[in-house]
LOKOL-933453 format. One line per 5 residues: number of its first residue (from 1); their letters; for each residue x, y, z of C-alpha. Coordinates in nm, 4 decimals, always signed. Example, Ala and Ser with C-alpha at 12.3 -4.5 7.8 and 13.67 -1.06 7.14 Angstrom:
BEGIN
1) AS) +1.2300 -0.4500 +0.7800 | +1.3670 -0.1060 +0.7140
END
This chain:
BEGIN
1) XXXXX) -0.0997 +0.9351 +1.5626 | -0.2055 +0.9226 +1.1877 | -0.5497 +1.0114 +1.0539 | -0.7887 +0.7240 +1.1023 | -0.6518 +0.6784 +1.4762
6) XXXXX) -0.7689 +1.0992 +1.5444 | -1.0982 +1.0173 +1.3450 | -1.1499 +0.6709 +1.4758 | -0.9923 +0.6234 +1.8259 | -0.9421 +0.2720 +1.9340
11) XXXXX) -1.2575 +0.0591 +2.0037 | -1.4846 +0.3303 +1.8060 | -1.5399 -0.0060 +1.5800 | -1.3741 -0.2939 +1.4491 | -1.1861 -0.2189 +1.1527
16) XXXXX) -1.1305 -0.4638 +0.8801 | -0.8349 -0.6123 +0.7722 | -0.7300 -0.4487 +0.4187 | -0.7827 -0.6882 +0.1114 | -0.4613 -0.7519 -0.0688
21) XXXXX) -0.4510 -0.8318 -0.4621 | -0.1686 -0.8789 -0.6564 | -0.0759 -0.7023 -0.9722 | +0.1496 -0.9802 -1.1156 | +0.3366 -1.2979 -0.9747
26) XXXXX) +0.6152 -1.2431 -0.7188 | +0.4801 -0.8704 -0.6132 | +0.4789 -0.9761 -0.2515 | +0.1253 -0.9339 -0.1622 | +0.0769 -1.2775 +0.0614
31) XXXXX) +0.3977 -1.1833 +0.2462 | +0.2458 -0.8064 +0.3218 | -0.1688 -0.9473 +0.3253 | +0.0457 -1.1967 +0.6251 | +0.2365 -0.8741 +0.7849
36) XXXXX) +0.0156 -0.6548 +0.8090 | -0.3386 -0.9079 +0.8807 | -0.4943 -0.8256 +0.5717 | -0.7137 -1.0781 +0.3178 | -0.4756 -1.2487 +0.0184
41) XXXXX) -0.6754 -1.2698 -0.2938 | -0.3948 -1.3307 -0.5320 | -0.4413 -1.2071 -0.8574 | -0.8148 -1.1881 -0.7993 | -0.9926 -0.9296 -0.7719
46) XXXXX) -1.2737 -0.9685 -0.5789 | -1.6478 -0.8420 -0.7242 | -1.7084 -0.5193 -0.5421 | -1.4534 -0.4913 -0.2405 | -1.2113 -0.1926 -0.2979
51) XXXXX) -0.8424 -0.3423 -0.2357 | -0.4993 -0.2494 -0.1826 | -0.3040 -0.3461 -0.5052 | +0.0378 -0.5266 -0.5017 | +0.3410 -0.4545 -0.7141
56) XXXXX) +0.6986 -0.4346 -0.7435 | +0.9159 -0.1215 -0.8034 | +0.9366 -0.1992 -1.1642 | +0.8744 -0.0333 -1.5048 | +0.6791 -0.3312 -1.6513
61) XXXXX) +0.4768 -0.4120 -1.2524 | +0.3896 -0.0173 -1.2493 | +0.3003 -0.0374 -1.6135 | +0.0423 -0.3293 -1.4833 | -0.0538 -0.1548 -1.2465
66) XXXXX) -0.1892 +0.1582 -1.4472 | -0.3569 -0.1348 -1.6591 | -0.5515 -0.2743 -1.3291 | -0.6683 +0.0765 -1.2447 | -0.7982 +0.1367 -1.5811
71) XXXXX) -0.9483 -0.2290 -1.6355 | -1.1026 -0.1758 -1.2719 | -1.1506 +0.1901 -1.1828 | -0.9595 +0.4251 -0.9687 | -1.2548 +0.3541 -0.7125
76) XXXXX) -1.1840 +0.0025 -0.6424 | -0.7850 +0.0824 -0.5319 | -0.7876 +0.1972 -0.1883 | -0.4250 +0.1958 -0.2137 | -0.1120 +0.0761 -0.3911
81) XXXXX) +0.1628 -0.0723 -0.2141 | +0.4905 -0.0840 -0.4061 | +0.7630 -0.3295 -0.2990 | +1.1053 -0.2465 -0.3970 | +1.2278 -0.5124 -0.5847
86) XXXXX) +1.6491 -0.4512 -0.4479 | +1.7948 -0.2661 -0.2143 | +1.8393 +0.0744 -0.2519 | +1.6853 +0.3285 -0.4743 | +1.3918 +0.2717 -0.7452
91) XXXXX) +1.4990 +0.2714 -1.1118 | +1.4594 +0.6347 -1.2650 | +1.1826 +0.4688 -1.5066 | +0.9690 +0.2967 -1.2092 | +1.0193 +0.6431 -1.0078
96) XXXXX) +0.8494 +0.8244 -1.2570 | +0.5912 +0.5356 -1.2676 | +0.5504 +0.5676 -0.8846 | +0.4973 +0.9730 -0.9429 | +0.2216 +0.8752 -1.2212
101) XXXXX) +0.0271 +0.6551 -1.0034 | +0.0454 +0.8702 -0.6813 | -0.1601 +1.1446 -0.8138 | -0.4372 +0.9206 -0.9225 | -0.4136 +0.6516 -0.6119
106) XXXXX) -0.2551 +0.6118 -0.2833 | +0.1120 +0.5014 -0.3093 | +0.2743 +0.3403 -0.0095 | +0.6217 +0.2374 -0.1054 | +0.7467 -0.0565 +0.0934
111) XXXXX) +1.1296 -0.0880 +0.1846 | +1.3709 -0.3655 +0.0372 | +1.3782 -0.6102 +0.3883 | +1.6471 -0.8818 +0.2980 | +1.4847 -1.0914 +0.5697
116) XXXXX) +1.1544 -1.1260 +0.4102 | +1.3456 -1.3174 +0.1026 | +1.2734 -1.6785 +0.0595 | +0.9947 -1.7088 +0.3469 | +0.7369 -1.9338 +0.3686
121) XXXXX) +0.5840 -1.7623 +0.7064 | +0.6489 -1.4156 +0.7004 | +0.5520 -1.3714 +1.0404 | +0.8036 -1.5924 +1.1805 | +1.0427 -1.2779 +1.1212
126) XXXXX) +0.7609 -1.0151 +1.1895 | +1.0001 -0.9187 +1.5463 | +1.2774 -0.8096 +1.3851 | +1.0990 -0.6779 +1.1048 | +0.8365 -0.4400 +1.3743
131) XXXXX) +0.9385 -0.1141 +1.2868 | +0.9577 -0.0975 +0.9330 | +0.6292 -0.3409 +0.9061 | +0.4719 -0.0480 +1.1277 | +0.5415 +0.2439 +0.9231
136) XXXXX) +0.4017 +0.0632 +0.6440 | +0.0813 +0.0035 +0.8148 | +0.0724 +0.3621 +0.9392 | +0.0848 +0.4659 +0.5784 | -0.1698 +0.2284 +0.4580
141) XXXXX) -0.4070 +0.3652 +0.7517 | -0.2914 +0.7103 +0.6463 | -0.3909 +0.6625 +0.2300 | -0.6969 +0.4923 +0.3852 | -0.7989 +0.8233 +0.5021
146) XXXXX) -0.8313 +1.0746 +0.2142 | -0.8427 +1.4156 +0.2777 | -0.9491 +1.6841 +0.0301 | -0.6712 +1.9255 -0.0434 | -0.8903 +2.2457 -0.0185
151) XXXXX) -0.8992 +2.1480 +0.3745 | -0.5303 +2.0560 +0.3654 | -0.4670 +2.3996 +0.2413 | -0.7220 +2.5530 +0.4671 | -0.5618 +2.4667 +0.7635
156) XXXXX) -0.1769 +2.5325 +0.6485 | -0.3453 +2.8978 +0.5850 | -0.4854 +2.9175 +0.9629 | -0.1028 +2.8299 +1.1126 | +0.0256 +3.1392 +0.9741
END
């Protein structure tokens, strides 16, 4: 269970679909907006709405990404999902980059899913793609939530 389904159990209220804005061309966010129901905006950001932003695991995308955030304000980013731009790991420079922005935003880091290349209709792989698509969405619901670290600590003080 993550933490909006223990604040908000099912049919407390509708919730809505996340808006998805892209940080630069290519940074995936109509394939995720698609994947995980979500609003596409592009590369617009809308007037007042607070979105998730878009990127790739790259030095220059990150780099954008710290620009959006200070062009915008930390308050309008409800999250940042990073899509790795190969498979396997990050390079060292866009790993720091994804450090940097993590303790200032949200950072969901999104697999490298081969299948997802070249799509027009993301959803037409979305079965084969379930459980991997779902732990993304379960960490997007989980940044959604955010919980002060003095009660974090408080309770990791009352286990002992």
């Amino acid at each position: 269970m993550n933490a909006t389904e223990w604040l908000f159990p099912a049919g407390t209220f509708k919730v809505p679909g996340d808006v998805f804005v892209g940080v630069h061309p290519g940074a995936g966010t109509s394939t995720w907006a698609a994947l995980l129901d979500g609003a596409d905006h592009g590369l617009v950001m809308p007037e007042e709405e607070s979105v998730v932003a878009v990127c790739r695991a790259t030095p220059a995308a990150l780099n954008a990404t710290k620009t959006l955030i200070g062009t915008h304000g930390v308050g309008r980013i409800r999250a940042v999902l990073v899509v790795a731009d190969a498979p396997g790991h990050a390079l060292p420079a866009a790993t720091r980059g994804i450090k940097v922005l993590s303790s200032v935003v949200p950072v969901v880091e999104v697999p490298w899913m081969v299948k997802l290349r070249g799509l027009e209709d993301p959803r037409s792989v979305a079965a084969s793609i379930a459980k991997p698509v779902q732990r993304v969405r379960d960490r997007l619901a989980d940044a959604r939530v955010r919980v002060p670290r003095g009660i974090v600590e408080t309770e990791k003080g009352n286990d002992k």
